[in-house]
C-alpha positions, 0 to 999 in steps of 0.5 A: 565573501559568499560569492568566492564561497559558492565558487570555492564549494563548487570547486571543491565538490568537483575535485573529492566530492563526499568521500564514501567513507565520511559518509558510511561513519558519520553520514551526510549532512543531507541525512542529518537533516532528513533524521530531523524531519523524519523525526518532526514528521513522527512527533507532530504528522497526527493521522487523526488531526484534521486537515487544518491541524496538519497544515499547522503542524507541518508549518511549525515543523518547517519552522524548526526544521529552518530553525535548527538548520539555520542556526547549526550553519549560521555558527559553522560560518561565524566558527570556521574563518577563525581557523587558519584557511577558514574559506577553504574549510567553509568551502569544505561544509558548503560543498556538502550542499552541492551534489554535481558528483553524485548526480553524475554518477547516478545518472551514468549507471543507468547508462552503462546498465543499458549499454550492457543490456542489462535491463533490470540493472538499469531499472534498479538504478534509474529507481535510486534518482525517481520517485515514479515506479519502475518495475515495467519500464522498458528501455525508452522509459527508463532513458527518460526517466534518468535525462529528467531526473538530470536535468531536475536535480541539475537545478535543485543540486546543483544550481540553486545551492550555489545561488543561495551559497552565492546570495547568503553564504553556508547559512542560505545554502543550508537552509536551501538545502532544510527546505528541499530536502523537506519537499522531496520527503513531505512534499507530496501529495499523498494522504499522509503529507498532502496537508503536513507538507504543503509549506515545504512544497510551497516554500520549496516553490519560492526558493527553487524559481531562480535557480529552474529558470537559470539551470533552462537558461544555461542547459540552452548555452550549452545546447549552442556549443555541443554539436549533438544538440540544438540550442534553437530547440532548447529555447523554443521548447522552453518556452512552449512547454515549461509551463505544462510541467505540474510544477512550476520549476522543474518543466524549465530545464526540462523542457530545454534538454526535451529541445536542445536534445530532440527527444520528447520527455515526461509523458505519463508514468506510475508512482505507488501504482497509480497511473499519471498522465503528465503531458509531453515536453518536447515533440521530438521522439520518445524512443529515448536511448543510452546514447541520449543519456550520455548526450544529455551528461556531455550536454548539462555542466556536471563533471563528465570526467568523474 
């Protein structure tokens, strides 16, 4: 049953998405998981404790966190078949986990920011989908910036839930979405997080390495049936410059949209006002354009229509 679920969740989150509305009374699940870990961050993250006791400590907050989420779900899938038309209703929670809707309008307001030319809109939304700084980026950066975030959160939001829905059922897509979730808020490397979150990166790691290896497999497939892009590039980029990535999922579909498109992405950037000199993917140009932001949203299986 869990693969007829994944395929029902897409489908569903491709027709009505998360109404605003929903989200603006009740939130999203997605923020209900992120008040937990803010909350178990706030009662166990003890800036004073050493590096040993913040490692310990983010571990037991992961393990709640996978606890509390896991368990939510788990009663969710055993509740929601008993209703009449349960799989549209566990469709219905497991497309929450999906985010191809959203993830194409994000990344589209930065493009109709840049062919309005309005530089400073386009900044302000291209920083609602990075983490790097954002300020000083001109065009061109701002072009890369929003073609990696798609191609990235391409696998986190939308191929890798839907293998764990596939694989594990609402119970695998949440805990997927717990430990990616945990990554993207405690997952950095900063001096508060760089020991309390090290087992939500490392397990964020472990459970994104199927998902980043197919999402480059399929942005490649689709390379081949668009004429703006090239599919041979995709492969041979892939392959090159995956592994120069700092991490060890997100430089696969980045490195396939850097080939299949043409244009050179990562590069250095700036978070929290500190420079870092990430290497290229790709060796095409790097004067990246609205034009490619809109190649890259024909170019990734996301709802180009919305």
């Amino acid at each position: 049953m869990a693969a007829p679920l994944a395929l029902l969740a897409m489908l569903v989150e491709l027709a009505v998405g998360y109404p605003a509305w929903l989200a603006t009374r009740i939130g999203h699940p997605v923020t209900w998981m992120g008040r937990l870990i803010g909350w178990l961050d706030t009662r166990l993250n003890d800036p004073a404790a050493d590096g040993e006791a913040r490692r310990r400590a983010g571990l037991i907050a992961l393990v709640l966190l996978l606890l509390i989420v896991g368990a939510s779900a788990f009663l969710l899938e055993i509740a929601l078949p008993m209703l009449p038309f349960g799989l549209f209703f566990t469709a219905l929670a497991a497309s929450t986990l999906i985010a191809q809707r959203s993830l194409y309008s994000h990344v589209a307001a930065v493009a109709e920011a840049l062919e309005s030319g309005a530089l400073e809109d386009a900044r302000n939304a291209v920083s609602q989908i990075v983490g790097r700084d954002t300020t000083e980026l001109d065009e061109a950066g701002i072009a890369r910036a929003a073609i990696e975030s798609l191609a990235e959160n391409f696998s986190d939001g939308v191929v890798s839930p839907v293998i764990w829905l596939g694989l594990a059922g609402l119970t695998g897509g949440a805990l997927y979405k717990a430990v990616n979730t945990a990554d993207s808020m405690i997952g950095h490397r900063s001096a508060r997080y760089a020991d309390f979150g090290r087992a939500s990166a490392l397990l964020d790691d472990v459970v994104n390495l199927p998902g980043a290896r197919l999402s480059g497999l399929l942005l490649v497939g689709a390379a081949s049936m668009a004429k703006e892009a090239s599919p041979k590039e995709a492969w041979n980029t892939m392959r090159r410059d995956a592994a120069k990535h700092a991490s060890p999922n997100a430089g696969y579909p980045e490195a396939a949209m850097a080939g299949a498109l043409g244009v050179a992405l990562g590069g250095p950037r700036t978070y929290a006002g500190s420079r870092n000199d990430g290497p290229w993917l790709g060796d095409g140009r790097r004067t990246a354009t609205a034009t490619d932001i809109r190649a890259a949203l024909r170019l990734s299986p996301v709802p180009t229509a919305c």
